[in-house]
C-alpha positions as a Python dict, from the first residue, in 0.01 Angstrom:
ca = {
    (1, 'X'): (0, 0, 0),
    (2, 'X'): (317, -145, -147),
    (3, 'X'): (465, -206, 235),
    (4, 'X'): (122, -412, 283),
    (5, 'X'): (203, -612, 23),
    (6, 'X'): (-25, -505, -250),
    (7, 'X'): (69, -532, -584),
    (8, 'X'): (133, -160, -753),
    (9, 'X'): (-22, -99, -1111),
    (10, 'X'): (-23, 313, -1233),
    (11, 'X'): (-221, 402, -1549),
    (12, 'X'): (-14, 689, -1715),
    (13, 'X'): (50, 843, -1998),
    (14, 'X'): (392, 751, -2075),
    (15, 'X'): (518, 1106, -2209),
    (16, 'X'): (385, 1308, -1916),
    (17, 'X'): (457, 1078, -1627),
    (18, 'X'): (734, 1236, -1353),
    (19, 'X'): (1037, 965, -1510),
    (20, 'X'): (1123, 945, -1110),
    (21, 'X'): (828, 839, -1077),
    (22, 'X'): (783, 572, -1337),
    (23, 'X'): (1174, 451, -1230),
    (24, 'X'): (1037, 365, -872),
    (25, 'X'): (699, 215, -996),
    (26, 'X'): (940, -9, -1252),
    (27, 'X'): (1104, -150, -959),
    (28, 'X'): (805, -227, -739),
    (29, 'X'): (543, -301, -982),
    (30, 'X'): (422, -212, -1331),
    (31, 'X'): (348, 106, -1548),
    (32, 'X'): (18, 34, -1772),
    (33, 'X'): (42, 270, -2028),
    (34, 'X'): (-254, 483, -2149),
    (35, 'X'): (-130, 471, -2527),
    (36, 'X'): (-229, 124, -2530),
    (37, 'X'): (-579, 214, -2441),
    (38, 'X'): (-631, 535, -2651),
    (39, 'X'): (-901, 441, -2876),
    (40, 'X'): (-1122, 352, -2522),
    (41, 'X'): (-1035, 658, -2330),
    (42, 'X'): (-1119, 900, -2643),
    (43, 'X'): (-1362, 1044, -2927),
    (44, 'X'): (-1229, 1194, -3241),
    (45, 'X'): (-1445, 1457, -3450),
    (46, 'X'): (-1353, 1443, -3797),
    (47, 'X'): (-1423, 1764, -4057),
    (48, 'X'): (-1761, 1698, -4133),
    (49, 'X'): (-1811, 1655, -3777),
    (50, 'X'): (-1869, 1267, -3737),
    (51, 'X'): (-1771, 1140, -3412),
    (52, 'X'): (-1576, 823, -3355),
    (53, 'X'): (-1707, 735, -3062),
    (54, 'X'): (-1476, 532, -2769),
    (55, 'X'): (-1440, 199, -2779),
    (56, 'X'): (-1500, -4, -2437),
    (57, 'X'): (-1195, -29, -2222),
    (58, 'X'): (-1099, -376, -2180),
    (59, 'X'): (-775, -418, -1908),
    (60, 'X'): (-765, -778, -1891),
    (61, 'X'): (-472, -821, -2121),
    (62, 'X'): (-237, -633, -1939),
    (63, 'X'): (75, -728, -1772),
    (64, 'X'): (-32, -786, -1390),
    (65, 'X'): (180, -652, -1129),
    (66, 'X'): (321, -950, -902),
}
């Protein structure tokens, strides 16, 4: 995809991403990291059991790959 041209975004987590891998991605495009977006991709359970449930997962003010 990157030879065609297209721009290159990866959603990672930043501590268990292959560091090779987010070196070449660096170069050629951009790393959105997961952190950001923690609160929308989980649910916490607290000790009397209430839920905190996800928050919607709004990616429109991340840094666009070129």
């Amino acid at each position: 995809m990157h030879k065609k041209g297209w721009g290159i975004e990866v959603l990672a987590w930043e501590r268990t991403c292959n560091p090779r891998f987010k070196q070449w991605v660096k170069k050629i495009g951009i790393i959105v990291p997961l952190e950001d977006y923690y609160e929308a991709l989980t649910f916490t359970e607290d000790e009397s059991g209430a839920i905190r449930r996800a928050k919607s997962l709004d990616l429109s003010k991340r840094e666009l790959s070129k």
